[in-house]
N, CA, C and O atoms as a Tinker XYZ file with bonds, in Angstrom:
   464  protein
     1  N    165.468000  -43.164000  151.663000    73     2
     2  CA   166.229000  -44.226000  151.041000    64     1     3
     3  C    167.281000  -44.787000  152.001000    63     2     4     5
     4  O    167.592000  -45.975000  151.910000    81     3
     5  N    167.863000  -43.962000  152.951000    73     3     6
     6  CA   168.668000  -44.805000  153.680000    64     5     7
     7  C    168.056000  -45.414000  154.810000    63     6     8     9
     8  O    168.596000  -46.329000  155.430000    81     7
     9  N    167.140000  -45.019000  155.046000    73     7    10
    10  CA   166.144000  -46.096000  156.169000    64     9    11
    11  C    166.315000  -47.165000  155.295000    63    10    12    13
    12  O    166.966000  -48.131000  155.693000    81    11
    13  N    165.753000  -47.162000  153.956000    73    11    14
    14  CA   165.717000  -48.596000  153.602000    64    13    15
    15  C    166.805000  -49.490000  153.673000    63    14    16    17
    16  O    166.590000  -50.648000  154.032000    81    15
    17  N    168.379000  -48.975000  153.271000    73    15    18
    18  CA   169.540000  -49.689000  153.554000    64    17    19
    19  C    169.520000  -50.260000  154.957000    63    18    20    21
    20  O    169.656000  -51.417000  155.354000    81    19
    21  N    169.310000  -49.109000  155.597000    73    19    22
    22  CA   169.855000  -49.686000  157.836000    64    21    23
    23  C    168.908000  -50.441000  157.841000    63    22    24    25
    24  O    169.274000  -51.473000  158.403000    81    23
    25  N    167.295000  -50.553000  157.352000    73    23    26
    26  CA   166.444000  -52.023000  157.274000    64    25    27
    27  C    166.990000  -53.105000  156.784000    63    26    28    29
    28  O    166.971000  -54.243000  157.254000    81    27
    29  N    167.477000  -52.717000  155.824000    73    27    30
    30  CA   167.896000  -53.984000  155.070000    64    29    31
    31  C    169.092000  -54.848000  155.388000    63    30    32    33
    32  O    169.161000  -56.077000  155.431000    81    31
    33  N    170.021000  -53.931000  155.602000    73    31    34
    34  CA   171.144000  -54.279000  156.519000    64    33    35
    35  C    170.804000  -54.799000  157.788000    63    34    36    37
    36  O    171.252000  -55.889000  158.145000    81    35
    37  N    170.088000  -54.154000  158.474000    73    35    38
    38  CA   169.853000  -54.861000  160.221000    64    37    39
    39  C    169.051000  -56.236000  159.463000    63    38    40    41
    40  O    169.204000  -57.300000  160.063000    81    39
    41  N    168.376000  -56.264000  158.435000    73    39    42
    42  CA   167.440000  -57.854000  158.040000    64    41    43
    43  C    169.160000  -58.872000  158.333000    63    42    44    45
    44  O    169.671000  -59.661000  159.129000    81    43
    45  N    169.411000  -58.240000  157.238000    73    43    46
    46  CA   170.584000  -59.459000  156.829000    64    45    47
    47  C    171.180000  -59.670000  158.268000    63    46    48    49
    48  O    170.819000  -60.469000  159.132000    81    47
    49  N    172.000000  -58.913000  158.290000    73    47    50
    50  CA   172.736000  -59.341000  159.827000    64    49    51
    51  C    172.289000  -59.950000  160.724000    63    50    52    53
    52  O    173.048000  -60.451000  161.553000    81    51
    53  N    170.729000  -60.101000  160.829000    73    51    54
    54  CA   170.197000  -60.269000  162.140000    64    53    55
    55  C    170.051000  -61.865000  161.477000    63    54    56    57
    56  O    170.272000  -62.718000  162.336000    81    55
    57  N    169.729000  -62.413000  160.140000    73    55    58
    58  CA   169.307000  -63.376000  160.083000    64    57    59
    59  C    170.920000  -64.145000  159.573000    63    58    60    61
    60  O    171.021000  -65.250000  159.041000    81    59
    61  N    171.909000  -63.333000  159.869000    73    59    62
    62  CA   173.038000  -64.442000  159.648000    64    61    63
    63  C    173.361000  -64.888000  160.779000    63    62    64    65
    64  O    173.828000  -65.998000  161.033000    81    63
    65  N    172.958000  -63.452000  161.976000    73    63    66
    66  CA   173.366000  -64.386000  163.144000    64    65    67
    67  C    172.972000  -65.643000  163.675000    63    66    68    69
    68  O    173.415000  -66.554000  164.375000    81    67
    69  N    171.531000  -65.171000  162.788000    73    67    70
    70  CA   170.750000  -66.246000  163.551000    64    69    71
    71  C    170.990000  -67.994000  162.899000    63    70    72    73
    72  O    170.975000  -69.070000  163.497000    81    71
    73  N    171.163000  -67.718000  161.699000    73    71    74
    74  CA   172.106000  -69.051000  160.956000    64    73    75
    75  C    173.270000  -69.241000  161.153000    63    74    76    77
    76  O    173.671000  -70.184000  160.471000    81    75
    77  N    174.322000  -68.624000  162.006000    73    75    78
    78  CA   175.270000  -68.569000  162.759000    64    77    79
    79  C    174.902000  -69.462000  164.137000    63    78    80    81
    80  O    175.617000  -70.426000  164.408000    81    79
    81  N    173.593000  -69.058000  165.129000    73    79    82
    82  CA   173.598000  -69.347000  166.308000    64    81    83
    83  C    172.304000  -70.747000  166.119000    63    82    84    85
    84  O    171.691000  -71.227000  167.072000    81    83
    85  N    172.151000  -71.147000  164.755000    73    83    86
    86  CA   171.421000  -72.351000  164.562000    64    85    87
    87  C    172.301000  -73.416000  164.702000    63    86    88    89
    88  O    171.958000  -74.462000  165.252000    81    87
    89  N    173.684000  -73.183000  164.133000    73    87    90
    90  CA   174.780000  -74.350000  164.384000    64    89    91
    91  C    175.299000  -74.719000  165.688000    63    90    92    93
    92  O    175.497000  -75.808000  166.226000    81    91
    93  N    175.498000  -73.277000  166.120000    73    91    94
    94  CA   175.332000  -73.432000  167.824000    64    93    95
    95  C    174.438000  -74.509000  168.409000    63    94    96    97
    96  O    174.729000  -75.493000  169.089000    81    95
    97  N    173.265000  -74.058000  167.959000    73    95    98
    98  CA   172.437000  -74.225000  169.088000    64    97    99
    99  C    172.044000  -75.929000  168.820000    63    98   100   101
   100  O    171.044000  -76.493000  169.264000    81    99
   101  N    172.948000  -76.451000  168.109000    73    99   102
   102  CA   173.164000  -77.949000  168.065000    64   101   103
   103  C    171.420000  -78.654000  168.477000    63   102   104   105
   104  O    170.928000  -79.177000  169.477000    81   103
   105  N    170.869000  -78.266000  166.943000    73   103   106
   106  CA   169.520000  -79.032000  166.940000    64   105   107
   107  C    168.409000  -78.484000  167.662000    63   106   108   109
   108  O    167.288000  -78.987000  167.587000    81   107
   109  N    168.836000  -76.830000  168.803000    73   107   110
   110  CA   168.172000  -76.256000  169.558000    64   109   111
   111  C    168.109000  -77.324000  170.725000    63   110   112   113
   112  O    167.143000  -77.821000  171.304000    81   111
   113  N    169.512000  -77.512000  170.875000    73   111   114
   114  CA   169.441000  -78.604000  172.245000    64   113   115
   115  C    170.518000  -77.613000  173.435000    63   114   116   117
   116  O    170.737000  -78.084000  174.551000    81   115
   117  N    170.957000  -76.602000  173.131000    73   115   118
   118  CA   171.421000  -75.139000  173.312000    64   117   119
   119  C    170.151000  -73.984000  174.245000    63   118   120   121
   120  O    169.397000  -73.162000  173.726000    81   119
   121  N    170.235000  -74.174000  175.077000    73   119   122
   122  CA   169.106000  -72.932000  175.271000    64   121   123
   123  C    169.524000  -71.484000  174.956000    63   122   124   125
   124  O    168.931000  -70.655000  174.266000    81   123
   125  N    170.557000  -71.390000  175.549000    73   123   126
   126  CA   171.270000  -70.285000  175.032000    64   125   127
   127  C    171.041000  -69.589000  173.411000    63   126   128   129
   128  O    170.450000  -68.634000  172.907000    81   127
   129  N    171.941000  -70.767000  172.972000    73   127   130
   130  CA   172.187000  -70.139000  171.250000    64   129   131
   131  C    170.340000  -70.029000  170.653000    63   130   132   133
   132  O    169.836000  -69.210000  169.884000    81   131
   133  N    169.698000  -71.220000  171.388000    73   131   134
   134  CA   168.018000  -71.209000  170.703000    64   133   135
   135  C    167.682000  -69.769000  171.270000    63   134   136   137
   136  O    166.910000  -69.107000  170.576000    81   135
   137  N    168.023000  -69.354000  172.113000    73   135   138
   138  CA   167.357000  -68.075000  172.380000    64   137   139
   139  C    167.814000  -67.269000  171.515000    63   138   140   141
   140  O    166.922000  -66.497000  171.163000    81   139
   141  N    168.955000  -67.046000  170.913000    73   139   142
   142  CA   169.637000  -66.050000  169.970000    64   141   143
   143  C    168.824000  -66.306000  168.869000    63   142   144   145
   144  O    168.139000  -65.427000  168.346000    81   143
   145  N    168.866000  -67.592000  168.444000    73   143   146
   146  CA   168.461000  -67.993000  167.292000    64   145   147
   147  C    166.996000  -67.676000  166.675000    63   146   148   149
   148  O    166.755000  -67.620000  165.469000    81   147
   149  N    165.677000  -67.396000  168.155000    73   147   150
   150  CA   164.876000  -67.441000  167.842000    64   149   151
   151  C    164.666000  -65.434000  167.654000    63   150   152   153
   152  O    164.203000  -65.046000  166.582000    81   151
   153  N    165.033000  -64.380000  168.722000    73   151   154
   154  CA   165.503000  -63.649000  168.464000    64   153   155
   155  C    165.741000  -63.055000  167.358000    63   154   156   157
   156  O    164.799000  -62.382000  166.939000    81   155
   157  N    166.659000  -63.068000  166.746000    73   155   158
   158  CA   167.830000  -62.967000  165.589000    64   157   159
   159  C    166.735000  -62.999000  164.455000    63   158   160   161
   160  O    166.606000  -61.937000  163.846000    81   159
   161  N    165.826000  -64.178000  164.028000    73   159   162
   162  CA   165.320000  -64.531000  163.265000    64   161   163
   163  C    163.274000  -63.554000  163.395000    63   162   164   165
   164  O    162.535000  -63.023000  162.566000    81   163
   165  N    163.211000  -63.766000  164.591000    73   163   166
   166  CA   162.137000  -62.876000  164.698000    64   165   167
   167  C    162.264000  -61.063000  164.542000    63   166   168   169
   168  O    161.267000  -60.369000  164.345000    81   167
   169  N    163.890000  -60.407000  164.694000    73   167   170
   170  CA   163.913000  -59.636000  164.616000    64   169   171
   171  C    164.292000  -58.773000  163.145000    63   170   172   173
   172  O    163.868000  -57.666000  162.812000    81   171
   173  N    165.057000  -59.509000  162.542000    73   171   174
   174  CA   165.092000  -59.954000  160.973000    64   173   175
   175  C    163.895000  -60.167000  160.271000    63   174   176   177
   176  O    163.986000  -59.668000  159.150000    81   175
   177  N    162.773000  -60.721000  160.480000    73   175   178
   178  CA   161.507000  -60.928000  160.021000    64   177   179
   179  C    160.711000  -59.746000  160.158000    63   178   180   181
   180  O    159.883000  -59.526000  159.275000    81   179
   181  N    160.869000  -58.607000  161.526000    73   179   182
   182  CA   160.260000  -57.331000  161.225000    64   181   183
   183  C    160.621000  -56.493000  160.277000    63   182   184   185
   184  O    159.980000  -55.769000  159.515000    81   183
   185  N    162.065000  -56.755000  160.482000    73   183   186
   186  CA   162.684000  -55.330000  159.379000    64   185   187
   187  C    162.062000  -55.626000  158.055000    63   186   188   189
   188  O    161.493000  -54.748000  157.407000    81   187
   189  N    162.196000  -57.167000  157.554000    73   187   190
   190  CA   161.517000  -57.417000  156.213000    64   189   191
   191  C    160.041000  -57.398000  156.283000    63   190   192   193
   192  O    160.022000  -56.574000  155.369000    81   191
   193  N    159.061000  -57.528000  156.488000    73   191   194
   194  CA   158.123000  -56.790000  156.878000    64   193   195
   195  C    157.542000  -55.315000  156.987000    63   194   196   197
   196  O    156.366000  -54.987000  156.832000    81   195
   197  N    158.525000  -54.571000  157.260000    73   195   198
   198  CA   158.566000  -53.103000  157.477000    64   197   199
   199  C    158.890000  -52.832000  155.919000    63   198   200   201
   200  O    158.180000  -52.053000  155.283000    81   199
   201  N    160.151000  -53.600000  155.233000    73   199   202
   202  CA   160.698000  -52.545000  153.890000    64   201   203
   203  C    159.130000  -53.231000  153.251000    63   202   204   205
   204  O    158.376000  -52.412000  152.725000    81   203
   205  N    158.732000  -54.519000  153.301000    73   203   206
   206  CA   157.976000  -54.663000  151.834000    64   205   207
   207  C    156.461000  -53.521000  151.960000    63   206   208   209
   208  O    155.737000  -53.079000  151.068000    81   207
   209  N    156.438000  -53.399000  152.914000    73   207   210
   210  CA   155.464000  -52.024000  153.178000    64   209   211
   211  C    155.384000  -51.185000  152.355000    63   210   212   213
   212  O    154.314000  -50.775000  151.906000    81   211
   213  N    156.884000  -50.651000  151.905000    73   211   214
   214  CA   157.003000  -49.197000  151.142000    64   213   215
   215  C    157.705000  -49.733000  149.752000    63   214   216   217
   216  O    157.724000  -48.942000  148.809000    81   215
   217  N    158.345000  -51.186000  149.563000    73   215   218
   218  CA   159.449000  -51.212000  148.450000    64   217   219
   219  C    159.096000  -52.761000  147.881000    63   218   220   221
   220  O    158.575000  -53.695000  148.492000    81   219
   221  N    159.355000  -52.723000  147.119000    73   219   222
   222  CA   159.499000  -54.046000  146.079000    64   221   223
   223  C    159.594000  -55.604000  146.470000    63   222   224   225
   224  O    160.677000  -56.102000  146.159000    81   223
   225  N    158.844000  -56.316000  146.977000    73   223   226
   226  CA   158.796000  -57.389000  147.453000    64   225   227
   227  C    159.970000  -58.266000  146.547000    63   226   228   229
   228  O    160.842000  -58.851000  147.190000    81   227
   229  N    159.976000  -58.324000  145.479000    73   227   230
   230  CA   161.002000  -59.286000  144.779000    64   229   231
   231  C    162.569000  -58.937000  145.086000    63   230   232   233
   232  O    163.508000  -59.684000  145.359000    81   231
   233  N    162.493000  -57.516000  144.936000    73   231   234
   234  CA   164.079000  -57.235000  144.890000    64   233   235
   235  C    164.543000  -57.195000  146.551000    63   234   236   237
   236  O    165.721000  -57.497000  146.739000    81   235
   237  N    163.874000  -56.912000  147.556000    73   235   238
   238  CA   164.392000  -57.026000  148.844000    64   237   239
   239  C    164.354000  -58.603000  148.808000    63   238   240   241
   240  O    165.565000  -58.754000  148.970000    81   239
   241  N    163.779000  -60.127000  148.701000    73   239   242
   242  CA   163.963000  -60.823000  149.408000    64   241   243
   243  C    165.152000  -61.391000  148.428000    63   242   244   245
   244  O    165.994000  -61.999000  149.090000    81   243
   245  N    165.431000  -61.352000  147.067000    73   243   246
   246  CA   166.298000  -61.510000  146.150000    64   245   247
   247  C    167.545000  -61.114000  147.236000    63   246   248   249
   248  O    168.198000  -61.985000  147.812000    81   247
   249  N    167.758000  -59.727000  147.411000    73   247   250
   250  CA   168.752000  -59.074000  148.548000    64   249   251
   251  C    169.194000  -59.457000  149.524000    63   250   252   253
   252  O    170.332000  -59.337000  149.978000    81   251
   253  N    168.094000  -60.068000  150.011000    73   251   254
   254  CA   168.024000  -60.964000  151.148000    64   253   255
   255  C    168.674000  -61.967000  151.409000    63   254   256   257
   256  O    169.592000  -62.230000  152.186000    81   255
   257  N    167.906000  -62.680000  150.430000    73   255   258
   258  CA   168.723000  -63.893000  150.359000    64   257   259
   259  C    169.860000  -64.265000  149.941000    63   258   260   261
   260  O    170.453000  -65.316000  150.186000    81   259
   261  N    170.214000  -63.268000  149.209000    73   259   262
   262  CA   171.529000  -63.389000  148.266000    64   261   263
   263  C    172.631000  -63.205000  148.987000    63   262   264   265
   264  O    173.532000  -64.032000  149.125000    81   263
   265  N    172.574000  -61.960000  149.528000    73   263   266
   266  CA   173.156000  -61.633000  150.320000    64   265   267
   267  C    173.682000  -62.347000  151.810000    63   266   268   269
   268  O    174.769000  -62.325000  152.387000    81   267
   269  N    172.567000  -62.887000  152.082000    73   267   270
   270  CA   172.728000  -63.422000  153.004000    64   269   271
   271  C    173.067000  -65.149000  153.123000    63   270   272   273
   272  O    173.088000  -65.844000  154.139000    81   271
   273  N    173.300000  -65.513000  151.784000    73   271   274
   274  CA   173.509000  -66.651000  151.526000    64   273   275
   275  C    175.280000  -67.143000  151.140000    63   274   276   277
   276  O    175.932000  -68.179000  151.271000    81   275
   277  N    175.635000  -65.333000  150.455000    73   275   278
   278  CA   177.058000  -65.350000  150.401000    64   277   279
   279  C    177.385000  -65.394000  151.760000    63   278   280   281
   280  O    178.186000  -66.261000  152.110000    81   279
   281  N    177.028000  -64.803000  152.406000    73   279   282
   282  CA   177.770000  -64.326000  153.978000    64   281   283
   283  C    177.759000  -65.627000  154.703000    63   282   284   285
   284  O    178.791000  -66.050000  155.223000    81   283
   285  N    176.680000  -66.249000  154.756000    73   283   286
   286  CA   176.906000  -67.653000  155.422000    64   285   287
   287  C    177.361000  -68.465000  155.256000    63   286   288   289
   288  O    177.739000  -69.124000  156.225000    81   287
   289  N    177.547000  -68.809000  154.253000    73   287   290
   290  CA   178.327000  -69.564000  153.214000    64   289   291
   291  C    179.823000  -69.058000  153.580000    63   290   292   293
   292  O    180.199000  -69.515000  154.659000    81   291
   293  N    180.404000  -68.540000  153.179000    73   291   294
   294  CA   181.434000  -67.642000  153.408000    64   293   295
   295  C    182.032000  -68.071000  155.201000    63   294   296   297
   296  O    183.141000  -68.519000  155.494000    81   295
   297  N    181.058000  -67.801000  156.007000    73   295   298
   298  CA   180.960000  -68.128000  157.189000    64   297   299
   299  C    181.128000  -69.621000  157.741000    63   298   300   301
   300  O    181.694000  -70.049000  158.747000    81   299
   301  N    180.563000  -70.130000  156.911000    73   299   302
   302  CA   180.424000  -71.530000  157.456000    64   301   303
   303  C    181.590000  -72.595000  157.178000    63   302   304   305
   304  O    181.837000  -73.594000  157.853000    81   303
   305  N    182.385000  -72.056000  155.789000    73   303   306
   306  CA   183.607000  -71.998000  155.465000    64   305   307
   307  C    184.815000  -72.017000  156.381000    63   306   308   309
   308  O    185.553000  -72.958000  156.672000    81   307
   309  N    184.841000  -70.498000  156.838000    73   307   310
   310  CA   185.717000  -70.037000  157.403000    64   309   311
   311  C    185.643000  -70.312000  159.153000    63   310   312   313
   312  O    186.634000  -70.416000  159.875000    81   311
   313  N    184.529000  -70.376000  159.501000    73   311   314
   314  CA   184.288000  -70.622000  161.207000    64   313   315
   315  C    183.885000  -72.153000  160.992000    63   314   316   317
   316  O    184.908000  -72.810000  161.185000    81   315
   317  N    183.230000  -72.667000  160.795000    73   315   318
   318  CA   182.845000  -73.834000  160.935000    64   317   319
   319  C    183.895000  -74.941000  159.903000    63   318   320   321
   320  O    183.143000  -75.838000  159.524000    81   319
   321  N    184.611000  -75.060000  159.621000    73   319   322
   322  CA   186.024000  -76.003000  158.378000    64   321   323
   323  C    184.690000  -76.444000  157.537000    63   322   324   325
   324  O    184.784000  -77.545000  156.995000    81   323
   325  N    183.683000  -75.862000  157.388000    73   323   326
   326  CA   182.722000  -76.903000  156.005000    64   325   327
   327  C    183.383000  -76.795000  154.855000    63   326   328   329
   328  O    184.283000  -75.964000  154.734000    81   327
   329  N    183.036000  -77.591000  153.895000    73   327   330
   330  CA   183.981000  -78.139000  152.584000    64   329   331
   331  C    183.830000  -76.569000  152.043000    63   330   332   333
   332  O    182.958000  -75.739000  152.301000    81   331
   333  N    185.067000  -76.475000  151.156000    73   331   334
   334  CA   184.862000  -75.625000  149.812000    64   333   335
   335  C    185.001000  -76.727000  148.543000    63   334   336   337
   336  O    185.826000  -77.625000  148.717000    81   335
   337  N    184.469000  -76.718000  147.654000    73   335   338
   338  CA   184.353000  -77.134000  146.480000    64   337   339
   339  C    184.109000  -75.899000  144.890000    63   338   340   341
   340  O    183.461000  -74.853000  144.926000    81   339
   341  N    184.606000  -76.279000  144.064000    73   339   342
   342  CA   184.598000  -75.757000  142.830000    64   341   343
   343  C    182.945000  -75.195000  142.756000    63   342   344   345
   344  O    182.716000  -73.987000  142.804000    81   343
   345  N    182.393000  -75.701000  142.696000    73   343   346
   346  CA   180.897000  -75.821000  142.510000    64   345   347
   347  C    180.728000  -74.771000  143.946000    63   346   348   349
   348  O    180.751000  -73.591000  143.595000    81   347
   349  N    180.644000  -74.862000  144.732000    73   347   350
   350  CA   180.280000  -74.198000  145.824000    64   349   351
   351  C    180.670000  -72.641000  145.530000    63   350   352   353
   352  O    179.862000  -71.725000  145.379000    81   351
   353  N    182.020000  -72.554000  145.487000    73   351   354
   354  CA   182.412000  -70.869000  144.802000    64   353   355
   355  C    181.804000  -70.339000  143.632000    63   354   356   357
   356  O    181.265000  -69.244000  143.471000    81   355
   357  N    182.024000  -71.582000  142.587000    73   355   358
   358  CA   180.772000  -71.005000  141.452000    64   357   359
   359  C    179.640000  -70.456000  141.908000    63   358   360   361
   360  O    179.424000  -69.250000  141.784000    81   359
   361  N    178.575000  -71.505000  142.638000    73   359   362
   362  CA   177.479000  -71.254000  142.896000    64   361   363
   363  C    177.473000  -69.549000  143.718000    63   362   364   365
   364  O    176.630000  -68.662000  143.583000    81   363
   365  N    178.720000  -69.550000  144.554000    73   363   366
   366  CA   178.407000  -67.950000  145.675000    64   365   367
   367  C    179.039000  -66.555000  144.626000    63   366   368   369
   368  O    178.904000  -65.384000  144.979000    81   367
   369  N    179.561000  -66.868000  143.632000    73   367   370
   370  CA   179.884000  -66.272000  142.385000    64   369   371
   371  C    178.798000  -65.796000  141.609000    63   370   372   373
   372  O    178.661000  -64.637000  141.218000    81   371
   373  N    177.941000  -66.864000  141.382000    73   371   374
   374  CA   176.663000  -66.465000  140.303000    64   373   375
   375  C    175.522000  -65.636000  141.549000    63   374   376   377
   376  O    174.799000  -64.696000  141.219000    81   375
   377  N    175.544000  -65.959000  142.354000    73   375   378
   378  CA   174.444000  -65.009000  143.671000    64   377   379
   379  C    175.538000  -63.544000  143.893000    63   378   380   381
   380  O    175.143000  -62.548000  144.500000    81   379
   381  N    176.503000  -63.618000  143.472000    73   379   382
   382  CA   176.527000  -62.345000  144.003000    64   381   383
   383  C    176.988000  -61.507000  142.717000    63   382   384   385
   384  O    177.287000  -60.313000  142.757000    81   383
   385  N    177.001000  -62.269000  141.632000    73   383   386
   386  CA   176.581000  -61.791000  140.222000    64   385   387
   387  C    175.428000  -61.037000  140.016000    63   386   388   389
   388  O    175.377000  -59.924000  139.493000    81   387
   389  N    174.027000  -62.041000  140.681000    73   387   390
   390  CA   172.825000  -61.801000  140.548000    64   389   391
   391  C    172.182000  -60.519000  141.268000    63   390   392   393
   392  O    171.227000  -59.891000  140.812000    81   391
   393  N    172.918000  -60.200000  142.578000    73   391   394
   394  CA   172.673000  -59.433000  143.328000    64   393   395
   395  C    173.357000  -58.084000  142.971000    63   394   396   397
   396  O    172.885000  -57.016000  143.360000    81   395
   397  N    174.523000  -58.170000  142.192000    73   395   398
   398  CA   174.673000  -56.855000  141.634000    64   397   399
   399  C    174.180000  -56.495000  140.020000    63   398   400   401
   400  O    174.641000  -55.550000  139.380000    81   399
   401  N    173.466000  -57.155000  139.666000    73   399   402
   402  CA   172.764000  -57.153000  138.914000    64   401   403
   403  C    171.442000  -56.594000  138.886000    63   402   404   405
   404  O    170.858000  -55.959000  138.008000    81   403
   405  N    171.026000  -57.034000  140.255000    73   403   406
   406  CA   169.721000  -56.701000  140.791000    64   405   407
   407  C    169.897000  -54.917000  141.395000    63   406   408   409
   408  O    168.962000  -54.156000  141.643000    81   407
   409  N    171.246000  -54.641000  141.500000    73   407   410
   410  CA   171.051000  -53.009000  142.170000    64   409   411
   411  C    171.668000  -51.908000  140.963000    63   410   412   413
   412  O    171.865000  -50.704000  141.128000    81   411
   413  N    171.920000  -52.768000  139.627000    73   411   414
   414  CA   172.592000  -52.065000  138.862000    64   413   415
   415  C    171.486000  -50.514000  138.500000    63   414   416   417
   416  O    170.266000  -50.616000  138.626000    81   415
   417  N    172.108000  -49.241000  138.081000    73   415   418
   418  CA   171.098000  -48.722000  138.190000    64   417   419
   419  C    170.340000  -48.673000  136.971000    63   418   420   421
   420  O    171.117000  -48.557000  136.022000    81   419
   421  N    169.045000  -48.717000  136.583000    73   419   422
   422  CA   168.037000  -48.501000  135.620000    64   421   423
   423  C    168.348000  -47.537000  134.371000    63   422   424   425
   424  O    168.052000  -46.352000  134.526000    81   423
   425  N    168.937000  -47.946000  133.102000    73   423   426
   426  CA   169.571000  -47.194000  132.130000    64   425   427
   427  C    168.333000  -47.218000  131.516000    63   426   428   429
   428  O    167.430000  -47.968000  131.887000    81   427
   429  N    168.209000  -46.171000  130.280000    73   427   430
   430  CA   167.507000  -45.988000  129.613000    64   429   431
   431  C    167.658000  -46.272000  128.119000    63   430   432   433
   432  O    168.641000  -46.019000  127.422000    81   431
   433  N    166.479000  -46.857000  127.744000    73   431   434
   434  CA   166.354000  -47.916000  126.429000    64   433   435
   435  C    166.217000  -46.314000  125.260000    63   434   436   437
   436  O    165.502000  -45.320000  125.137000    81   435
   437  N    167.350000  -46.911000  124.659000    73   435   438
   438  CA   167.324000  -46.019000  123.137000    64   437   439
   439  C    166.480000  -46.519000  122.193000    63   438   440   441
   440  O    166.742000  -47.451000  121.432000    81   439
   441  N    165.130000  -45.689000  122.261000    73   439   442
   442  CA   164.445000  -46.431000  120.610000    64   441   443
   443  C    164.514000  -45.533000  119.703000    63   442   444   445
   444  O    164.749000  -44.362000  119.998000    81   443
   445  N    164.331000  -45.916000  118.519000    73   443   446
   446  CA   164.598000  -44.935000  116.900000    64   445   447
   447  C    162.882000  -45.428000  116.186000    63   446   448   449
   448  O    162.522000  -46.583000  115.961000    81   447
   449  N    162.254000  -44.446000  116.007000    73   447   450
   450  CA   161.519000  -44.931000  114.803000    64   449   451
   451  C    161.572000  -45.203000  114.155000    63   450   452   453
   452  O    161.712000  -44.227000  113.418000    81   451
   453  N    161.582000  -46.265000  113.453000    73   451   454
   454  CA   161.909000  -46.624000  112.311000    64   453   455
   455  C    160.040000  -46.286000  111.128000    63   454   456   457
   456  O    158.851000  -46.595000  111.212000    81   455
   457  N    160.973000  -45.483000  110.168000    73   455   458
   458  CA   160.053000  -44.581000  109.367000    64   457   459
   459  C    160.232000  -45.877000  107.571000    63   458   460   461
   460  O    161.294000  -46.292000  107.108000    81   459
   461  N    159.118000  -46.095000  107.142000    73   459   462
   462  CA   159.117000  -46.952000  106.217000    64   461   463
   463  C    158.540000  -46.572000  104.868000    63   462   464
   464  O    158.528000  -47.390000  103.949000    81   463
């Protein structure tokens, strides 16, 4: 189980850098940042690859993305001056609603017979 986290974790990271070093790489007119970018994104694409092997295709790319959508977002904010708006925090509010939602752990359903 913790292989699956350091997979999942090296996914995300690798593909924020790489949406990190896409702004860089200004249209991939950057050789530099395009090299990170292509990198970053090919190396991120194994790890996800590797977990759906053994684990749940829906809930890793859900993870994925979620995750990795707050962080950039978040990022793009704070490093890059892009707008914040009402709507924008909502929106990174309800994804990371969704995403702890998605790891909550699996309770168990109380049924009663009902005898007639």
């Amino acid at each position: 189980m913790l292989r699956y986290y350091i997979f999942l974790s090296l996914a995300i990271l690798l593909e924020i850098v790489g949406a990190g070093f896409m702004k860089l790489s200004k249209g991939f007119t950057e050789p530099g940042a395009t090299i990170v970018v292509i990198a970053a994104y090919s190396l991120a694409l194994t790890f996800y690859v590797l977990l759906t092997n053994r684990h749940g295709l829906g809930i890793i790319n859900a993870l994925w993305a979620g995750v990795g959508t707050v962080i950039v977002s978040a990022g793009g904010i704070i490093l890059f001056q892009e707008s914040v708006s009402l709507f924008k925090i909502t929106g990174i509010l309800f994804i990371v609603a969704g995403v702890l939602g998605l790891n909550l752990p699996k309770q168990r359903r109380h049924t009663r017979k009902v005898v007639y």
